[in-house]
GUVOSE-600896 format. One record per residue (C-alpha): residue number from 0; residue in one letter; y, x negated, z negated. Coordinates in steps of 0.2 Angstrom, whole numbers, plus 5000, padded with zeros to 4 digits. Each point is the difference from the previous one (the first is absolute). Layout:
// GUVOSE-600896
  seq  type    c2    c1    c3
  NUM     A     Y     X     Z
...
END
This chain:
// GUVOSE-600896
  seq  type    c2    c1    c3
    0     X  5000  5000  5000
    1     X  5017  4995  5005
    2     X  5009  4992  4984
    3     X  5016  5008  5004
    4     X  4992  5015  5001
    5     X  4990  5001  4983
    6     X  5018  4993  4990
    7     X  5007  5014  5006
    8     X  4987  5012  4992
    9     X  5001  4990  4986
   10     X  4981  4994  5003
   11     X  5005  4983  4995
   12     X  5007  4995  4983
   13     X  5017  4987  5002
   14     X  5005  5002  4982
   15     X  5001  4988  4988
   16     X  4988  5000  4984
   17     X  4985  4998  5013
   18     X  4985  4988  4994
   19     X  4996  4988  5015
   20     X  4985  5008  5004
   21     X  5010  5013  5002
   22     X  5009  4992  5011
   23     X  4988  4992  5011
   24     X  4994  5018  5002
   25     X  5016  5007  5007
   26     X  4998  4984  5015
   27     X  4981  5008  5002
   28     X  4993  4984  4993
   29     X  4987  4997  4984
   30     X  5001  4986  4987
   31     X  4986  4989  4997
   32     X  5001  4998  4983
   33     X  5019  5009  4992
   34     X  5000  4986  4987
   35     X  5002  4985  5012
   36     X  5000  5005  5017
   37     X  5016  4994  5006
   38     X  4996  5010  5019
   39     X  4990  5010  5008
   40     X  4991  5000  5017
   41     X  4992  5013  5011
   42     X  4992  4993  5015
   43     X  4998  5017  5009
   44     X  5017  5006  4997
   45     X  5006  4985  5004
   46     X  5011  4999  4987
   47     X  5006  4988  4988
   48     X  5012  5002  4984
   49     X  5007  4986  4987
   50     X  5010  5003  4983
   51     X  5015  4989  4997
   52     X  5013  5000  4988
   53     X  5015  5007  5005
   54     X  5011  4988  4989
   55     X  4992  4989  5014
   56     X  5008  5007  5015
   57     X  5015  4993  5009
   58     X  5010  5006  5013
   59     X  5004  4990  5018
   60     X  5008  5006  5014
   61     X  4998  5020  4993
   62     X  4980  4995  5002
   63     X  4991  5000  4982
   64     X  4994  4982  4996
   65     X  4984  4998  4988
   66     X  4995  4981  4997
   67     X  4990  4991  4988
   68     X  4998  4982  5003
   69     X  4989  4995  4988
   70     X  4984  5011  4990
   71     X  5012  5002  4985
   72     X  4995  5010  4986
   73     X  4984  5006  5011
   74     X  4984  4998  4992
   75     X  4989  4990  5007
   76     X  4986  5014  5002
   77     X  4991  5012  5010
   78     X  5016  5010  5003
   79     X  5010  4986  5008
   80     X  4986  4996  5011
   81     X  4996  5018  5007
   82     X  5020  4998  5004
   83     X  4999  4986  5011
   84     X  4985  5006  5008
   85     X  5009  5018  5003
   86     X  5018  4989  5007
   87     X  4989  4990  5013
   88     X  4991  5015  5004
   89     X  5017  5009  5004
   90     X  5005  4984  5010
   91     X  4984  4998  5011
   92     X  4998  5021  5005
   93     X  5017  5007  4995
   94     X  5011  4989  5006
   95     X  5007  4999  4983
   96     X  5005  5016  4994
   97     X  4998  5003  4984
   98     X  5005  5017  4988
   99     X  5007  4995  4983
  100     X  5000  5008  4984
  101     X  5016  4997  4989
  102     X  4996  4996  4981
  103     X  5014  4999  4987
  104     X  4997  4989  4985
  105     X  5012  4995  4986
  106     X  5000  4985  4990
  107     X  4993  5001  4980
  108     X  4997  4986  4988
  109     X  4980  5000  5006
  110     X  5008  4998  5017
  111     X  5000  5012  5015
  112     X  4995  5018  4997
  113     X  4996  5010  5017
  114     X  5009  5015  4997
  115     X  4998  5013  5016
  116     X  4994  4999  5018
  117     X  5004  5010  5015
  118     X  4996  4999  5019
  119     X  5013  5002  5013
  120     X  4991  5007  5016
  121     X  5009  4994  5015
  122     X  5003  4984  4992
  123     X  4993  4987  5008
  124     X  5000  4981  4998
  125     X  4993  4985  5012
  126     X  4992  4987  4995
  127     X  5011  4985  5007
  128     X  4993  4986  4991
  129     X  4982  4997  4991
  130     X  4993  4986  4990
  131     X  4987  5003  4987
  132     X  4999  4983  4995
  133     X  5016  4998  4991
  134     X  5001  5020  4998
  135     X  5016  5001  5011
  136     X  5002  5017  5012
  137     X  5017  5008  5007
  138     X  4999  5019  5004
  139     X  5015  5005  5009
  140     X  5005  5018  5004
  141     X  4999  5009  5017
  142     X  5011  5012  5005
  143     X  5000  5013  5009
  144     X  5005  5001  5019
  145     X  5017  5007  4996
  146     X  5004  4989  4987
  147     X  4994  4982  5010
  148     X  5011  5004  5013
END
């Protein structure tokens, strides 16, 4: 079904307050795991979705930047792993299009707390640079037609 079309029934949930499975949901993916998973993939669907900070994101050119250079705060488990492996995937049958979903966290004395999630159909990112080895990617945003021009 058209994602335009089920936002305006109100089929898919935008708000805030929204678990990230929730989240994923909404983008028509499944987590692996809702602890750790940091993506999810759907090989039939061809899709692929990521969460990222949105403290993180930047903006160049009225284009939506997200860049991490290094692995960061990123455990080095399962989760971090399955992300890569979803990214390459996106590169090598996708062309690099990726959906995101937006988590908000704050900052407490045991360090960041992950506060709400949402996903933002029609949003989507490319991945413009990829290197699992230092744990560096670039997702940039990709506008619309109208808006490119």
């Amino acid at each position: 079904m058209n994602q335009l079309i089920a936002m305006k029934r109100g089929e898919i949930d935008m708000s805030r307050r929204c678990s990230r499975t929730k989240a994923f949901r909404n983008h028509g993916l499944k987590l692996k795991n809702a602890r750790y998973s940091l993506s999810a993939l759907c090989e039939e669907q061809r899709k692929v979705a990521i969460s990222v900070w949105q403290d993180e994101f930047r903006v160049n050119q009225g284009r939506m930047i997200y860049e991490r250079t290094t692995w960061g705060d990123w455990y080095d488990g399962p989760g971090r792993r399955d992300c890569f492996r979803h990214l390459r995937w996106a590169v090598e049958h996708r062309n690099g299009f990726v959906d995101v979903v937006i988590c908000i966290r704050k900052w407490t004395e045991q360090g960041y707390v992950m506060i709400d999630s949402f996903a933002r159909p029609g949003l989507v990112m490319r991945i413009t640079r990829l290197d699992p080895s230092t744990g560096a990617f670039r997702l940039e945003q990709v506008l619309p037609a109208k808006q490119a021009a």
